[in-house]
C-alpha positions as CSV (number, residue, x, y, z in Angstrom):
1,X,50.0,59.6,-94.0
2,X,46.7,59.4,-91.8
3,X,46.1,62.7,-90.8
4,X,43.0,61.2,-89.1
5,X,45.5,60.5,-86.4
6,X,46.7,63.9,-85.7
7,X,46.3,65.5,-82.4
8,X,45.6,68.9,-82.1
9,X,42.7,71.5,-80.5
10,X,42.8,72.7,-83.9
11,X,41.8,70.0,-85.5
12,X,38.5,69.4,-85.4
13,X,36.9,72.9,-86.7
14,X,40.4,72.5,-89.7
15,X,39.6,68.4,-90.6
16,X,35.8,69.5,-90.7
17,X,36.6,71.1,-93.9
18,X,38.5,68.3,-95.6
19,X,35.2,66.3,-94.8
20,X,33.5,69.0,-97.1
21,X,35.0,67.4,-100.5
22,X,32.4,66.3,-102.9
23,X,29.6,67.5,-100.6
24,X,29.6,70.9,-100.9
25,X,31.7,74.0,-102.3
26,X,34.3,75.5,-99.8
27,X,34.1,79.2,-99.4
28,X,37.4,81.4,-97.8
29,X,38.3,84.6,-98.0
30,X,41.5,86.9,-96.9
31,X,41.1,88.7,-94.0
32,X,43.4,91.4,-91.8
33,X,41.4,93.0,-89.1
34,X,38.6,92.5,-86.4
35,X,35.4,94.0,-87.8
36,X,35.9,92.2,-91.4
37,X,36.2,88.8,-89.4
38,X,32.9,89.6,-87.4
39,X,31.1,90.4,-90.6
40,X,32.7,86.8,-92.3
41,X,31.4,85.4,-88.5
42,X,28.0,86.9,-89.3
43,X,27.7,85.6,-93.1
44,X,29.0,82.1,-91.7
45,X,32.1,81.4,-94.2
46,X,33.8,78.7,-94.1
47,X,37.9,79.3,-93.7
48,X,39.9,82.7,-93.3
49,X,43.1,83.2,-94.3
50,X,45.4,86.1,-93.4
51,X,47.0,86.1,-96.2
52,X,50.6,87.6,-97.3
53,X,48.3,89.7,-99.6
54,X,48.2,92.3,-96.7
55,X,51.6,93.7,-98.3
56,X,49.9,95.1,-101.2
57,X,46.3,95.4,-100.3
58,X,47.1,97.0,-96.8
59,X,50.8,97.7,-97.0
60,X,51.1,99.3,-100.2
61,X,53.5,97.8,-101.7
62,X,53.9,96.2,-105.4
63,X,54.5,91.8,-104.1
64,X,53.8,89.9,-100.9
65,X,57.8,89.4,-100.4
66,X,58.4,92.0,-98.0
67,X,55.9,90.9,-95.7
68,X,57.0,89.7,-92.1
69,X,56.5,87.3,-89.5
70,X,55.8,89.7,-87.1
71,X,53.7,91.8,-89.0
72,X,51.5,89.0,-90.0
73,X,51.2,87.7,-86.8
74,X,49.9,91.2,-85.8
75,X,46.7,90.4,-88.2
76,X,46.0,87.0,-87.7
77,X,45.6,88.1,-83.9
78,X,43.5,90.6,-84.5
79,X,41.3,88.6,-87.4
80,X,41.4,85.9,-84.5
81,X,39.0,88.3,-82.1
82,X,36.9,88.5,-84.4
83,X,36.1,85.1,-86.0
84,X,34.3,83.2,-83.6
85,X,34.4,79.6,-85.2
86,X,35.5,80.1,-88.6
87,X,39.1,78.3,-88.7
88,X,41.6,81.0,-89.6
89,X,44.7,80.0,-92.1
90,X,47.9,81.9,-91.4
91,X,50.0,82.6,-94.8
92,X,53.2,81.9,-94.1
93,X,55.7,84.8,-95.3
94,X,58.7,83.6,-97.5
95,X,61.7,82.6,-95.6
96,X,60.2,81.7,-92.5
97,X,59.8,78.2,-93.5
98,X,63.5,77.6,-95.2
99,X,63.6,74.0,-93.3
100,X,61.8,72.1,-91.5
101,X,63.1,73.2,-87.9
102,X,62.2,77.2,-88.6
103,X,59.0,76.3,-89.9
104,X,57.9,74.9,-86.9
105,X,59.2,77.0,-85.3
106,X,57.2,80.0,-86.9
107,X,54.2,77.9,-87.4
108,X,53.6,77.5,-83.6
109,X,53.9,81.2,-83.6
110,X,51.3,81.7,-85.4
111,X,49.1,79.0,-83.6
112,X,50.3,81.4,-80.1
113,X,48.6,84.5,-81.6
114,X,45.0,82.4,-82.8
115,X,45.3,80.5,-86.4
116,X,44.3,77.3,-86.5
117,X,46.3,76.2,-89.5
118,X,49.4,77.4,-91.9
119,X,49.6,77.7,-95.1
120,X,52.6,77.1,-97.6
121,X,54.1,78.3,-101.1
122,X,55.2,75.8,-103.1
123,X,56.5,71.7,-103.2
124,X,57.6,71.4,-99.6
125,X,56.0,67.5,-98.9
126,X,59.0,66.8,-96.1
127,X,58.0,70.2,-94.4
128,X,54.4,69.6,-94.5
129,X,55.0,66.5,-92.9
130,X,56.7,67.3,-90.4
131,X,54.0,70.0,-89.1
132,X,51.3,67.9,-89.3
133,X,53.1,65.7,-87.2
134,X,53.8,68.2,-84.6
135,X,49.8,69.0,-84.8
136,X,49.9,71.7,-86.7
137,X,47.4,71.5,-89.6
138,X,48.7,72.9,-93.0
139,X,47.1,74.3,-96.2
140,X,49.4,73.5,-99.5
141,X,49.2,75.8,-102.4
142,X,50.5,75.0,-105.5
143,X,50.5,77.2,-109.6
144,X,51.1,80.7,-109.3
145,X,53.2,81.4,-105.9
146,X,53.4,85.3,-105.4
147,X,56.3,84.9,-102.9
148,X,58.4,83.6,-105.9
149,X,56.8,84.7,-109.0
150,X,59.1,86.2,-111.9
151,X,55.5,87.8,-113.1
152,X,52.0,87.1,-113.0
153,X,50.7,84.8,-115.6
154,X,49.0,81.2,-115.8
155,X,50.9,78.6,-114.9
156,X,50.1,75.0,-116.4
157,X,49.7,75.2,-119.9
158,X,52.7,73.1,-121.1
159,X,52.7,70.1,-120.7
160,X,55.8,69.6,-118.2
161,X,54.2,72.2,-116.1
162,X,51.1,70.4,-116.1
163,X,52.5,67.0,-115.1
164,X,54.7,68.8,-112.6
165,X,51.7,70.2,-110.6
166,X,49.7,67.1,-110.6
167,X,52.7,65.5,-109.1
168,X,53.2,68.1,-106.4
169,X,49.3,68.0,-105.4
170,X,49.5,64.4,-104.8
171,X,52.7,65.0,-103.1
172,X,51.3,67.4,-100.5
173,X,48.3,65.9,-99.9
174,X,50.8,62.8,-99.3
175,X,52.7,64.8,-96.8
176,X,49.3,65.3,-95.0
177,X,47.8,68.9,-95.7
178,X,44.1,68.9,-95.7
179,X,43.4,71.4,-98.2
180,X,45.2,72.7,-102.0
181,X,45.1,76.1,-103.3
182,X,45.7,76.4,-106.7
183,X,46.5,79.7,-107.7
184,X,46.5,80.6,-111.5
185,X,45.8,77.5,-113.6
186,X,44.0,76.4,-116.7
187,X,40.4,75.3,-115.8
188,X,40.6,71.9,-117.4
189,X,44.0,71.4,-115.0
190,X,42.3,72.2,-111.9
191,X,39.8,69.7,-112.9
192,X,42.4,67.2,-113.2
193,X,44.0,67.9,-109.7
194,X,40.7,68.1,-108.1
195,X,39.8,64.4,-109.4
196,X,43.3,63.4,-108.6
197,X,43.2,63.8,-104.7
198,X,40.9,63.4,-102.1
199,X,41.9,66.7,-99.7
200,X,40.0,69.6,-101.0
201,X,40.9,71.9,-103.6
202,X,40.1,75.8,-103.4
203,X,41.2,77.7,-106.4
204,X,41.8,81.4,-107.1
205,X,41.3,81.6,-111.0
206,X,41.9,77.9,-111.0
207,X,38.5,77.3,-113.1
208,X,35.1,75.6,-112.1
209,X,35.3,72.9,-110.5
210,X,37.8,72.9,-107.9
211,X,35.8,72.2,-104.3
212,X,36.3,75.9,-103.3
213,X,37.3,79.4,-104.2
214,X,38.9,81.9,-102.3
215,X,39.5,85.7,-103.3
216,X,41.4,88.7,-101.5
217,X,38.8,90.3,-99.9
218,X,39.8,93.7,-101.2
219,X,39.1,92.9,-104.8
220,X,35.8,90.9,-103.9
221,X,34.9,94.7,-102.7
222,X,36.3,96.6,-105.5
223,X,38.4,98.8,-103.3
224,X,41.0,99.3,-106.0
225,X,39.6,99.8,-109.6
226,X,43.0,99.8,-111.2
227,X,43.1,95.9,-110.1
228,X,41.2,93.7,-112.1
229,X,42.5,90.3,-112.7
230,X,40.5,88.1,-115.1
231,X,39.6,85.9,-112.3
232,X,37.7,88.2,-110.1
233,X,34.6,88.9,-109.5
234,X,33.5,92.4,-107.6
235,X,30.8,92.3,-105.9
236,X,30.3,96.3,-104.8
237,X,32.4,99.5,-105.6
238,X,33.4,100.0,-102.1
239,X,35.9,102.4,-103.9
240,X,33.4,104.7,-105.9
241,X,30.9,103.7,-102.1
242,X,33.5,105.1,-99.8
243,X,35.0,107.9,-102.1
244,X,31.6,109.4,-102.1
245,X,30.9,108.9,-98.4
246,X,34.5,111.1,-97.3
247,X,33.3,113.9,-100.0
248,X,30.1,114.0,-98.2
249,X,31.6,114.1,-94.9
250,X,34.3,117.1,-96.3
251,X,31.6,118.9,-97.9
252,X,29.5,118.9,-94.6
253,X,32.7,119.9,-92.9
254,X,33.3,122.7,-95.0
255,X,30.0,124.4,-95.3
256,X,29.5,123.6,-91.1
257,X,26.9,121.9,-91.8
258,X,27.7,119.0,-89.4
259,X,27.7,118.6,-87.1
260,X,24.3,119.6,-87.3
261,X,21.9,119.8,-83.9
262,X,21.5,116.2,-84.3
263,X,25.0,115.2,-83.5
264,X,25.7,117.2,-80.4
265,X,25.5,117.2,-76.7
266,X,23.0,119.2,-74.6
């Protein structure tokens, strides 16, 4: 499929991307409210995506599975305020893309609240297809898929695994998405993938040389020190930063030390 040929408002600021391939590395990042998405704005990143991840990292709870439409769609509204001209990549939640009707369905939904793509777990090539040709661009994502998982670990290593995957990448890139995540791979696999297709691959602990990576903001951050996959990098304590900054605050509090003249009205 020619996904040249697709019509959408979207499509220029989501096809841009795909034109990144072999030029230069693709950054995203997850994203779930307004000021985050003016600081990404700011920094000038490449692709947001509200990503399912919100059910642990802002929900609380242990997988991505009990995530909603609605509650999603809550976020990528929000994120959308925020963005200015960053596309913005809405994770579609599991079940709300069981066939090819529903999932356009919900992926004009989330189209109506500001993304300007979808993305999608797992080997769905007819699906795919069938959004792009209704205009709506689409993100596949292939290895490790959270909404399904039995437990977190590599995927890729034997050999039917391996050739299964390559298969599945050139099959969705078939179908017409315009970008790959791979999620949880051997490096030397993700090499092969990338080489294998021309839409752009953006790993998450999918090695080196994939044309992009992507993290959950949250762990970027190091807001939660008892989280530390191999594959991530932190780039602050925002958890020791912020734990600090509330003790301040109390201990100010308790000894009425603020507010202080400063930080009142005459």
């Amino acid at each position: 499929m020619d996904i040249s040929n697709t019509s959408s408002k979207h499509e220029h600021k989501i096809y841009m991307i795909r034109k990144l391939k072999h030029k230069e590395k693709i950054v995203m990042l997850t994203c779930y409210d307004f000021q985050m998405a003016k600081i990404f704005s700011s920094v000038g990143i490449d692709i947001i995506l509200v990503g399912d991840s919100l059910g642990m990292v802002f929900q609380g709870d242990s997988t991505t599975k009990n995530v909603t439409m609605k509650q999603i769609l809550y976020h990528v509204h929000a994120v959308s305020k925020g963005a200015g001209e960053i596309p913005i990549v809405g994770d579609m939640p599991i079940h709300s893309y069981k066939n090819k009707e529903i999932a356009l369905e919900n992926a004009q939904r989330f189209i109506d609240a500001g993304a300007d793509a979808v993305k999608l777990e797992g080997h769905f090539p007819e699906t795919i297809e069938y959004l792009v040709e209704n205009s709506i661009p689409v993100q596949g994502h292939i290895g490790l898929l959270p909404q399904t998982y039995e437990s977190f670990k590599v995927v890729g290593r034997k050999a039917e695994e391996r050739e299964r995957l390559l298969a599945e990448a050139k099959d969705i890139e078939q179908a017409g998405a315009f970008t790959l995540v791979l999620e949880s791979i051997p490096e030397q696999l993700g090499k092969e993938i990338t080489e294998s297709i021309e839409i752009p691959t953006i790993g998450i602990g999918a090695g080196r040389f994939c044309d992009g990576q992507v993290l959950v903001i949250n762990d970027l951050l190091g807001m939660d020190p008892a989280f530390h996959p191999k594959f991530v990098k932190r780039y602050a304590n925002l958890f020791e930063i912020i734990s600090q900054s509330v003790s301040a605050f109390k201990q100010d509090v308790k000894n009425n030390t603020y507010p202080d003249k400063e930080h009142v009205y005459e």
